[in-house]
C-alpha positions as CSV (number, residue, x, y, z in Angstrom):
1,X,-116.6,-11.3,9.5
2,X,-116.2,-14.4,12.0
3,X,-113.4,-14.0,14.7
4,X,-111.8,-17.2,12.9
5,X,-111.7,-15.7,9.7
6,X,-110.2,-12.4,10.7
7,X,-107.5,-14.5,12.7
8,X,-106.6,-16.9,9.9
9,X,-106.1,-13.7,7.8
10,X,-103.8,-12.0,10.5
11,X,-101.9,-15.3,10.3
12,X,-101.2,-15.1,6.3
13,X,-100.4,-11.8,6.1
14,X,-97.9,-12.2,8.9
15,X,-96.9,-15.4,7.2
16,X,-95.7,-13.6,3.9
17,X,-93.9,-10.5,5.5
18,X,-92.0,-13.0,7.2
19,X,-91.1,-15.3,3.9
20,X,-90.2,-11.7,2.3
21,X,-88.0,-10.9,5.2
22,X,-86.2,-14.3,4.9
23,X,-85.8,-14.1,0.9
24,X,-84.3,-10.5,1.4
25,X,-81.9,-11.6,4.5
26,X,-80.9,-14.6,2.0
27,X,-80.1,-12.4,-0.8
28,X,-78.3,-10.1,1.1
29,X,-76.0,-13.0,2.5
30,X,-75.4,-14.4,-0.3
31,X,-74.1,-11.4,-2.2
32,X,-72.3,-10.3,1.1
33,X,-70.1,-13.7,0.6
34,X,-69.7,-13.5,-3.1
35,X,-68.7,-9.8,-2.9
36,X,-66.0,-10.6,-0.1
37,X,-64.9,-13.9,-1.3
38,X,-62.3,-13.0,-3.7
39,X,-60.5,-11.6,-0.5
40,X,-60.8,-14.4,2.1
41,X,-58.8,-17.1,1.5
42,X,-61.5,-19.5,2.6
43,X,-63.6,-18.2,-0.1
44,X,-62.4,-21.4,-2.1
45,X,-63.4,-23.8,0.6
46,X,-66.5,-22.8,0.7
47,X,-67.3,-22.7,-3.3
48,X,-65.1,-25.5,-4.6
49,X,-63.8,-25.4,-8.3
50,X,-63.0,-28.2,-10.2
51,X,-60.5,-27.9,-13.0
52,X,-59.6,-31.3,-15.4
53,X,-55.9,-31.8,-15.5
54,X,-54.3,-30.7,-18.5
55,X,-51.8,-33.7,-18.6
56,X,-52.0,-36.7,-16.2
57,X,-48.1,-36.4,-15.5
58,X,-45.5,-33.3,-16.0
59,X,-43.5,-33.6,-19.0
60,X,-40.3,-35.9,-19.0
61,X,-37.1,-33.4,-19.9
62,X,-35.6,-33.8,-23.2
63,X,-32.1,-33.5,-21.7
64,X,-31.2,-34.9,-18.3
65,X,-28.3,-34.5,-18.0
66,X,-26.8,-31.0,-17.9
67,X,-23.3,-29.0,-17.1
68,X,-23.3,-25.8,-16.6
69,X,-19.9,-23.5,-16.5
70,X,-20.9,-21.3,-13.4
71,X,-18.6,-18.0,-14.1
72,X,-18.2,-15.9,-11.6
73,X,-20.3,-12.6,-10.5
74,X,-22.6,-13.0,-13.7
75,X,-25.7,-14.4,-11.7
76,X,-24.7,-17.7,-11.9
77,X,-25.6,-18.6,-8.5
78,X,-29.6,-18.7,-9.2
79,X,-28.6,-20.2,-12.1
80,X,-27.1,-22.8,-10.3
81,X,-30.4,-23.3,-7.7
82,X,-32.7,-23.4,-10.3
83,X,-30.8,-26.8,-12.1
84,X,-30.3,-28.1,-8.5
85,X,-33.9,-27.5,-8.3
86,X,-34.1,-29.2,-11.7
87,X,-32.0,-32.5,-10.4
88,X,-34.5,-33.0,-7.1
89,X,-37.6,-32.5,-8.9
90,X,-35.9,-35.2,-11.5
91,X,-34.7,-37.4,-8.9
92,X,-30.9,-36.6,-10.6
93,X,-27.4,-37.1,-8.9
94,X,-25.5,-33.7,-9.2
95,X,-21.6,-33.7,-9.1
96,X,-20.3,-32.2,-5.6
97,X,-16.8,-31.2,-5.2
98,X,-14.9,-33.9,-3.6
99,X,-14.4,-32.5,0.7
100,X,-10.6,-31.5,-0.1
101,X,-12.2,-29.1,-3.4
102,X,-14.2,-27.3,-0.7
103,X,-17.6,-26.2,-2.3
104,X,-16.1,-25.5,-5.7
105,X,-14.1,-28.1,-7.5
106,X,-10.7,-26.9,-6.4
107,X,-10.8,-23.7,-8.6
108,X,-8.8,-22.1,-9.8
109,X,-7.2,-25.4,-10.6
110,X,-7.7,-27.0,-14.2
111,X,-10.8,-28.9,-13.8
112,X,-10.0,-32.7,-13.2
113,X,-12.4,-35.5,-12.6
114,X,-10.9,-36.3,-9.8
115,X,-12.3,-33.1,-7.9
116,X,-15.6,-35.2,-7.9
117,X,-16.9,-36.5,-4.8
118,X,-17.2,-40.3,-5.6
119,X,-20.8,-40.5,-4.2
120,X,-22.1,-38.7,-6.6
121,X,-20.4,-40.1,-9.6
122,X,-21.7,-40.5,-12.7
123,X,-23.4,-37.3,-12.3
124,X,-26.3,-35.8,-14.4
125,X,-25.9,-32.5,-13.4
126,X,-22.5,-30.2,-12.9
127,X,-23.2,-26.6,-11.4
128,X,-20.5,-25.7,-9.1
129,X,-17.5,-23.5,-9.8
130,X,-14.6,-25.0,-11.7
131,X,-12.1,-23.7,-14.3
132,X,-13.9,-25.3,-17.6
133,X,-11.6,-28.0,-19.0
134,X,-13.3,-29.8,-22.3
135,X,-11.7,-33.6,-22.3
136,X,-12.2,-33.9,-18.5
137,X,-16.0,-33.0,-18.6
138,X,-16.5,-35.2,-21.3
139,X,-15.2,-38.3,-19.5
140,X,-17.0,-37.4,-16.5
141,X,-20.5,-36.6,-18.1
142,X,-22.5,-38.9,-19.7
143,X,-23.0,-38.7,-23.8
144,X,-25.7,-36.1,-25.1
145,X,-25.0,-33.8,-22.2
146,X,-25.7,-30.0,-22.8
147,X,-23.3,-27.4,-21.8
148,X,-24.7,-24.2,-20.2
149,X,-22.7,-21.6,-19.1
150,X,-23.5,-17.5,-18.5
151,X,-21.3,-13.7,-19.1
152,X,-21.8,-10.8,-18.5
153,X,-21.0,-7.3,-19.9
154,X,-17.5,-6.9,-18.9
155,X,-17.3,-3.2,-16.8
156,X,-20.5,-4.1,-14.4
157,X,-18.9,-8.0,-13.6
158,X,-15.5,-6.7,-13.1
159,X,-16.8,-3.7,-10.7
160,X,-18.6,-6.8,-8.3
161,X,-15.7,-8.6,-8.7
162,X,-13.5,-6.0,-7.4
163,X,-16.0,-5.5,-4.7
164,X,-16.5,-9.0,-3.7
165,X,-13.0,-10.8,-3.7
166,X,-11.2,-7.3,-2.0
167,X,-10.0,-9.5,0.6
168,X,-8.4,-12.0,-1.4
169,X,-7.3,-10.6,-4.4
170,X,-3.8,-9.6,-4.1
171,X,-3.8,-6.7,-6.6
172,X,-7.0,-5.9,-5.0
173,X,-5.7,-5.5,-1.2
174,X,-2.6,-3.5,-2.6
175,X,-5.6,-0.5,-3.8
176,X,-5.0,2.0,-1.4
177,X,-8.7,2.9,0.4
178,X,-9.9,-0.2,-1.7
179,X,-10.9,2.6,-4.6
180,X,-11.8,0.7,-7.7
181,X,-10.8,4.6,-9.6
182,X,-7.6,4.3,-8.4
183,X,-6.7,0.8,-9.7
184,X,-7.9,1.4,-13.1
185,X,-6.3,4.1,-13.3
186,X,-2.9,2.4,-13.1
187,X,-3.8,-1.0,-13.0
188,X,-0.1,-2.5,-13.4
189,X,0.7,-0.7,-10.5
190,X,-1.1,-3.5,-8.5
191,X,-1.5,-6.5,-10.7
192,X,0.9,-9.3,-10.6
193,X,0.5,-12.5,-13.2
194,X,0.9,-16.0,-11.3
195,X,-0.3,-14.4,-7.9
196,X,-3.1,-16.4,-6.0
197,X,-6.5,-15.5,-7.6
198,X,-4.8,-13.1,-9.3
199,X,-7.2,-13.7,-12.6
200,X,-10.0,-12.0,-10.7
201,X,-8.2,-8.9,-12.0
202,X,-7.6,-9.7,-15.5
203,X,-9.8,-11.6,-17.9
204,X,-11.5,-13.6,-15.3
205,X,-14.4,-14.8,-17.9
206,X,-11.2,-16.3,-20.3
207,X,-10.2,-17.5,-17.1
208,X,-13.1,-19.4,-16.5
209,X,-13.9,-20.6,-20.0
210,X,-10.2,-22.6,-20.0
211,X,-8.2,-19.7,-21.8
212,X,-5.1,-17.9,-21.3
213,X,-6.5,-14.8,-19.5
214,X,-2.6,-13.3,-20.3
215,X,-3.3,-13.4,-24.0
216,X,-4.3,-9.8,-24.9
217,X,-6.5,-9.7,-28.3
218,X,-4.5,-6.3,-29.0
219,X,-1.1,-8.4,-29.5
220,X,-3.5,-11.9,-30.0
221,X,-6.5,-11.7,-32.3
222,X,-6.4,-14.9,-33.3
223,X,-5.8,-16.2,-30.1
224,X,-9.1,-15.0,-28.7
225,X,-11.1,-15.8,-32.1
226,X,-9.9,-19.5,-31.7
227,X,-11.3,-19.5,-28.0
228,X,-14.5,-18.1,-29.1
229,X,-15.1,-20.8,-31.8
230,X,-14.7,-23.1,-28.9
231,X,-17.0,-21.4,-27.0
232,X,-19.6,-22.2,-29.8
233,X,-18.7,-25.5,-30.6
234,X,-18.9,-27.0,-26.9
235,X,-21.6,-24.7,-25.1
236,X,-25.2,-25.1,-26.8
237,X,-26.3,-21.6,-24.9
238,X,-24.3,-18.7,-23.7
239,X,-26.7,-17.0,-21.3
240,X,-26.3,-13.4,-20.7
241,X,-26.8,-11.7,-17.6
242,X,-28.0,-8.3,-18.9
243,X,-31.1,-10.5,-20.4
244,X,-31.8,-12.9,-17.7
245,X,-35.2,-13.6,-18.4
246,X,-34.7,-13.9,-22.1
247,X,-32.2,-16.3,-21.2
248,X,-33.9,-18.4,-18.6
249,X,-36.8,-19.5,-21.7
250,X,-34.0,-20.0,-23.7
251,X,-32.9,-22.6,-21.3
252,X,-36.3,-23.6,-20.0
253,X,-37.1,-24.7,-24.1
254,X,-33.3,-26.2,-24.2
255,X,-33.8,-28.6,-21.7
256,X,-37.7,-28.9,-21.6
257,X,-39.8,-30.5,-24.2
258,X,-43.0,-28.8,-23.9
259,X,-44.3,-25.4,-21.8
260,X,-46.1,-26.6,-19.1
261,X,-49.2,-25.5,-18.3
262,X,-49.1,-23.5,-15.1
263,X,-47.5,-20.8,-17.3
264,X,-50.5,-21.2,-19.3
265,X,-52.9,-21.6,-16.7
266,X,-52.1,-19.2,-13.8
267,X,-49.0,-16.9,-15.8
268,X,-46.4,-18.4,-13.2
269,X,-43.5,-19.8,-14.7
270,X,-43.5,-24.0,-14.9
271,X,-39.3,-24.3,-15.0
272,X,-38.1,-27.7,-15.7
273,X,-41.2,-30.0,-15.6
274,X,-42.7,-28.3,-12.0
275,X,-45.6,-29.5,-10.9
276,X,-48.8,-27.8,-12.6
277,X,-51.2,-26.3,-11.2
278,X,-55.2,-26.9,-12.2
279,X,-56.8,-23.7,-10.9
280,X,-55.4,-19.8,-9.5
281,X,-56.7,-20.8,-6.3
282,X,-54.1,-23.9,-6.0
283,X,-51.6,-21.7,-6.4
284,X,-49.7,-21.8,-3.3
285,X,-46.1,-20.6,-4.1
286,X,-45.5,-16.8,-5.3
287,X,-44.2,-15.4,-8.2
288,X,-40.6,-15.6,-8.6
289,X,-38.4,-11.8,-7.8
290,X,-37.0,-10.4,-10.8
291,X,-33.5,-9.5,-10.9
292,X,-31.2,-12.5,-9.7
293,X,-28.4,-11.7,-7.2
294,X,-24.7,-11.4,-8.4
């Protein structure tokens, strides 16, 4: 065989070993990035998804304006972030206490008007502490505004509240060793009707609701059956602590008109008309804790 033709064959079989080499190197990277994409977070970048909006805008509330009764020591502080959460995404004005109120409206006072901060009157949302007083919420909030408020069972809220107000409870500090045993097991012995915060020791959730925490049902029954019709005649949901995240879709579909889609979508909550989210990779806030604080 000529020299050239022996050469030119050289060349082609070198020629294919080296496109064989190349297809298996291009393989191998290729797989090596799909199989370790799902744990870089640039994996996204470099293989973009599209995903068509499910709705051009997020859905407008049904209610806007909202007052909730924040009782005390029943988890109504994340209740209380999550509508304030509610009013900015909104763009709502939310009733402050007025500077003299402090940062609840000067509880435990009978609620009054008044306590508002003039700046942010007419509000649409109310979520502060206040001792709940019907005719003076009604001329402060705006017609067709929904009443919220939250209990819980009585034992576990009374335990934080022995816990938490210790120090300012009167019948509280007089508990030798601060031993929650030994005031209930002679709870006269300490309590005093009239004293200052003195209802944080005796029927603080009738207390908060605008009844006569003195009333006892034992010598009153239809005392305390006439404040629970009112109860169900002003508030359009009683949440309950002890089922917190029963509650929370309860009020989600209360205020809401439609679920929103990033429930759907990527199994994270969409609370009050948040912004949804198109794909799982645009998902850049994490899943909210279970269990509120107290």
């Amino acid at each position: 065989m000529p020299p050239i033709l022996q050469r030119l064959q050289q060349a082609t079989k070198m020629m294919s070993r080296r496109k064989v080499l190349l297809l298996v190197l291009g393989c191998s990277t290729v797989s090596l990035l799909i199989h370790q994409g799902a744990q870089l977070s640039w994996y996204p970048k470099l293989f973009p998804l599209s995903c068509p909006p499910l709705r051009d805008t997020p859905p407008r509330p049904k209610h806007m304006t909202v007052a909730f009764l924040k009782t005390h020591k029943t988890a109504g502080t994340t209740v209380q972030n999550i509508l304030f959460r509610f009013a900015e995404r909104h763009n709502l004005t939310v009733a402050l206490p007025h500077p003299s109120c402090e940062h609840q409206f000067c509880y435990p006072r009978n609620f009054s008007a008044h306590f508002v901060h003039p700046a942010t009157r007419p509000p649409h949302v109310l979520a502060s502490h206040l001792r709940f007083d019907r005719a003076e919420l009604q001329r402060l909030m705006p017609p067709g505004t929904v009443y919220v408020t939250i209990l819980r069972e009585p034992a576990a809220m009374f335990e934080s509240l022995f816990s938490y107000y210790n120090q300012y409870c009167p019948a509280f500090r007089r508990v030798p060793n601060a031993s929650l045993e030994a005031f209930l097991r002679a709870p006269e012995a300490y309590y005093r009707a009239g004293e200052h915060f003195a209802m944080f020791a005796h029927n603080t959730l009738a207390y908060d609701l605008g009844g006569d925490n003195e009333r006892s049902p034992r010598d009153d029954a239809a005392y305390l059956a006439g404040l629970i019709r009112q109860v169900e005649e002003v508030f359009s949901l009683v949440m309950i602590a002890e089922y917190f995240d029963e509650s929370l879709v309860l009020l989600r579909w209360l205020v809401m008109l439609a679920r929103g889609p990033r429930a759907v979508q990527t199994g994270y909550p969409a609370f009050f008309g948040a912004e949804p989210l198109i794909c799982v990779f645009q998902a850049d806030k994490p899943m909210p804790q279970r269990g509120p604080e107290t």
